[in-house]
C-alpha positions in Angstrom: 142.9 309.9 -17.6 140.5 306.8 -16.8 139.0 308.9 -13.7 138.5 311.8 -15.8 136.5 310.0 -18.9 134.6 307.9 -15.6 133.7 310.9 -14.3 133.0 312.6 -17.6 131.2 309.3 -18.0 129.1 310.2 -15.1 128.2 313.4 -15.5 126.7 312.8 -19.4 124.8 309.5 -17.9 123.4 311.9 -14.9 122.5 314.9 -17.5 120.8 312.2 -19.8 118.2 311.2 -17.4 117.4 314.6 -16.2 116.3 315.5 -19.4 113.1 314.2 -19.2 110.4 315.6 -16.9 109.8 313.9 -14.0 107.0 311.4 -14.3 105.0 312.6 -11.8 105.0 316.1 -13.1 103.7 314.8 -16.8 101.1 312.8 -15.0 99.7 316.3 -13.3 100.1 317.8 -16.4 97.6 315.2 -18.3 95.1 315.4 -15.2 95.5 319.6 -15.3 94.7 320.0 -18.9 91.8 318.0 -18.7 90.3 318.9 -14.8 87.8 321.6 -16.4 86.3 319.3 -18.9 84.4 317.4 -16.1 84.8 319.7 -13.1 81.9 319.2 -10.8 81.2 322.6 -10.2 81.2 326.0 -12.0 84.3 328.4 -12.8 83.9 331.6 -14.8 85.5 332.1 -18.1 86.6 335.0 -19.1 87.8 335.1 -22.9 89.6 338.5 -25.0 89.9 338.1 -28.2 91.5 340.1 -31.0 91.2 339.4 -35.0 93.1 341.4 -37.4 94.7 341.5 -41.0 98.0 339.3 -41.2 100.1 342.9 -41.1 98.1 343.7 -37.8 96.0 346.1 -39.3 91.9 346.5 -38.6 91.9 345.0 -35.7 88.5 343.3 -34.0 88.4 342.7 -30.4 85.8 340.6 -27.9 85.7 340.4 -24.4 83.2 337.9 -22.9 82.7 336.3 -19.0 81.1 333.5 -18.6 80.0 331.3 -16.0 80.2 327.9 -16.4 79.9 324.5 -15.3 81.3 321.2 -16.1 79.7 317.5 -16.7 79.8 314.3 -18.5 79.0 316.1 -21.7 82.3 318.8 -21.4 81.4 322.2 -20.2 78.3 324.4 -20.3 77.5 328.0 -20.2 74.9 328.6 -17.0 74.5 332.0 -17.6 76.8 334.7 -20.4 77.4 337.6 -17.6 78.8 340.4 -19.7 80.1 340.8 -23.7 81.6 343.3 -25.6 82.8 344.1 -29.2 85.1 346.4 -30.0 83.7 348.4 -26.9 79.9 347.6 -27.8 77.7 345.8 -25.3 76.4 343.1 -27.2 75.4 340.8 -24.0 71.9 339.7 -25.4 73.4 338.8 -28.8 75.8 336.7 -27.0 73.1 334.9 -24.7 71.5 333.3 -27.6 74.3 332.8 -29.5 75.4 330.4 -26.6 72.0 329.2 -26.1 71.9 328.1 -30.0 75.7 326.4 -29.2 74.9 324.5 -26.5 71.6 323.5 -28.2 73.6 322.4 -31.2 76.2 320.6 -28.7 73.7 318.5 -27.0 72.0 317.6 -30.5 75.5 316.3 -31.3 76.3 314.4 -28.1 72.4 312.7 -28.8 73.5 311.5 -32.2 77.1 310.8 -31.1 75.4 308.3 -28.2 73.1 306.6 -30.8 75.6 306.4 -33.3 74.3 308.6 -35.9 77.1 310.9 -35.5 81.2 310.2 -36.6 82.2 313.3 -37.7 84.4 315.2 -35.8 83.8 319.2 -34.3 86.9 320.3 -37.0 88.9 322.0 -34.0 92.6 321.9 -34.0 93.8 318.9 -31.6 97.1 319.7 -29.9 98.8 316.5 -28.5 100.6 317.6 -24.7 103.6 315.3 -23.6 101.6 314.3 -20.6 102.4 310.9 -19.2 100.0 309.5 -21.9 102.2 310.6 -24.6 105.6 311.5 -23.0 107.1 307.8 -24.9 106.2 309.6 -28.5 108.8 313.1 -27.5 111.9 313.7 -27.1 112.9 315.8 -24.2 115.8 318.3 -23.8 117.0 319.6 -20.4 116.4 324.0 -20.2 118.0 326.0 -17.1 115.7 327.1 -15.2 114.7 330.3 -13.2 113.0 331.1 -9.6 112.6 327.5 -8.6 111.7 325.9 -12.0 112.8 323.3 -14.0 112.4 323.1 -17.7 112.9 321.1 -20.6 112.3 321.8 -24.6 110.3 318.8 -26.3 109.7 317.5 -30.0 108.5 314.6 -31.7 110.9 311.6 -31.3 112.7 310.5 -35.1 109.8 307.6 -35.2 107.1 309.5 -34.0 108.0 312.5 -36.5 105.0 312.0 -38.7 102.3 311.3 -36.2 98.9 313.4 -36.3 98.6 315.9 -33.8 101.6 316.2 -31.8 103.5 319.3 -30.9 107.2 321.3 -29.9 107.7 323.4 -27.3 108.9 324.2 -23.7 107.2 322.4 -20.2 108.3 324.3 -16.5 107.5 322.9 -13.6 108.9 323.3 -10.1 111.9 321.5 -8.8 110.2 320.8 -5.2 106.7 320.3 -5.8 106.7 318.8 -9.0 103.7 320.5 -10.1 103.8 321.8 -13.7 103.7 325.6 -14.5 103.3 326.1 -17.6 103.5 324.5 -21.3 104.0 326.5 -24.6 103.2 324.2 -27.5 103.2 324.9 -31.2 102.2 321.8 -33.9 105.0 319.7 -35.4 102.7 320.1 -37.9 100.4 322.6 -38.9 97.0 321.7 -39.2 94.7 322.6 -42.3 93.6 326.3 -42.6 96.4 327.1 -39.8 99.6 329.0 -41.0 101.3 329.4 -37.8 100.0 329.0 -34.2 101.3 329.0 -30.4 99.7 328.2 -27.5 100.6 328.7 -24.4 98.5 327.2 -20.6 99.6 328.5 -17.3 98.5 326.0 -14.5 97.7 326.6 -10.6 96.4 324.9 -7.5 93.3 325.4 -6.0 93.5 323.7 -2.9 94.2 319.9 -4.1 93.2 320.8 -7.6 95.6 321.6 -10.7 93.7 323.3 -13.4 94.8 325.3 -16.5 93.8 328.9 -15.3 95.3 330.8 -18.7 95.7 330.0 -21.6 97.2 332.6 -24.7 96.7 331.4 -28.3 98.6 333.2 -30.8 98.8 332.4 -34.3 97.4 333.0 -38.1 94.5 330.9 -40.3 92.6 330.9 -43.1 92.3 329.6 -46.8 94.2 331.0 -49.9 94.1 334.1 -49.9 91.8 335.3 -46.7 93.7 334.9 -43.6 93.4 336.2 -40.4 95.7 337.0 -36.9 94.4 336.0 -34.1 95.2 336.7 -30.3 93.1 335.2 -27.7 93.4 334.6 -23.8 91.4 332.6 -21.4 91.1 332.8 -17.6 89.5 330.5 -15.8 88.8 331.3 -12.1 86.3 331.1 -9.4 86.4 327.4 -9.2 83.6 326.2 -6.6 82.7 322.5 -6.0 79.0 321.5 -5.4 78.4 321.3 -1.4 78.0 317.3 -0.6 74.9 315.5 -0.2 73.2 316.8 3.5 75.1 319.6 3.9 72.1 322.4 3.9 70.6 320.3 6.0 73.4 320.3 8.4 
């Protein structure tokens, strides 16, 4: 009976501290999600969108690719290559519309850097249980398929009332550690947002993680207006500036 409640013992103890994701996968998953911010090169984006009526009904769809590149300042559109609603080319519209953006951006980041500027940009922040935040979750071992581990995550009892943070389901793979995919959803809904999920699919390019998908389901609005909305991201193309003398090499 003692060897059996040891060994019982043993296997809870060994279960316990599996729950967690490796630390080494949380830390790829905190550089991953933010690679694209300052990426050094350009990536195209390609974003579909689709807005209805909470029931579904009258739907509204986008489709835009765009090429980008990233900086100091977050990303910026180089060039709008093609954009369509509900079928309609509407390319030009969208070139000045991201013109008047990025114009609007930079005015921010100006007053932002000479302190004119505290607001916030009123977008939803969603807290990941990178390594940054992993202490503030609780984690909860999944079987996994095909290679992967998982684990299901929520706020931990004393973090329950924190801002921002979020549920939801991490993979990554048993032998390379690197994380797959994260589907997160907010303890706590934000203002204007009903219900929302989000979900990023991560890949290697060469010695680079990056978020290459993301799919954002969910419904917002105010009283009595609100909306569905589906939208996906791809992100591909990555390319890295040549270094300093190679044309002249």
């Amino acid at each position: 009976m003692a060897v059996a409640v040891a060994a019982a013992a043993a296997v809870a103890a060994a279960s316990g501290a599996a729950e967690a994701p490796p630390a080494e996968t949380l830390s790829r998953l905190d550089s991953a999600s933010k690679v694209i911010e300052t990426w050094p090169g350009t990536f195209v984006l390609t974003t579909r969108a689709t807005i209805s009526r909470t029931d579904g009904s009258k739907p509204e769809s986008s489709v835009s690719t765009m090429r980008m590149a990233g900086g100091e300042g977050g990303p910026r559109v180089l060039e709008v290559v093609s954009a369509t609603r509900d079928g309609e080319d509407v390319t030009a519209k969208a070139r000045a519309d991201a013109a008047k953006a990025q114009a609007d951006r930079d005015a921010k980041a100006r007053a932002r850097h000479d302190g004119k500027d505290d607001d916030d940009d009123g977008g939803v922040s969603l807290d990941l249980p990178g390594a940054d935040a992993a202490a503030r979750y609780a984690f909860t071992a999944l079987p996994g398929a095909d290679g992967s581990c998982g684990a299901a995550f929520a706020p931990a009892r004393e973090h329950a009332g924190d801002e921002g943070l979020t549920r939801g389901e991490l993979h990554w793979s048993c032998t390379t550690l690197d994380p797959l995919w994260v589907s997160v959803s907010p303890a706590k809904n934000p203002k204007g947002v009903s219900e929302m999920t989000l979900r990023m699919e991560v890949a290697r390019s060469g010695d680079t993680l990056y978020v290459a998908r993301t799919v954002t389901d969910g419904v917002g609005g105010i009283l009595f207006i609100k909306r569905r909305f589906h939208v996906e991201t791809e992100i591909g193309e990555l390319s890295s500036p040549a270094p300093p003398g190679a044309a002249a090499r």
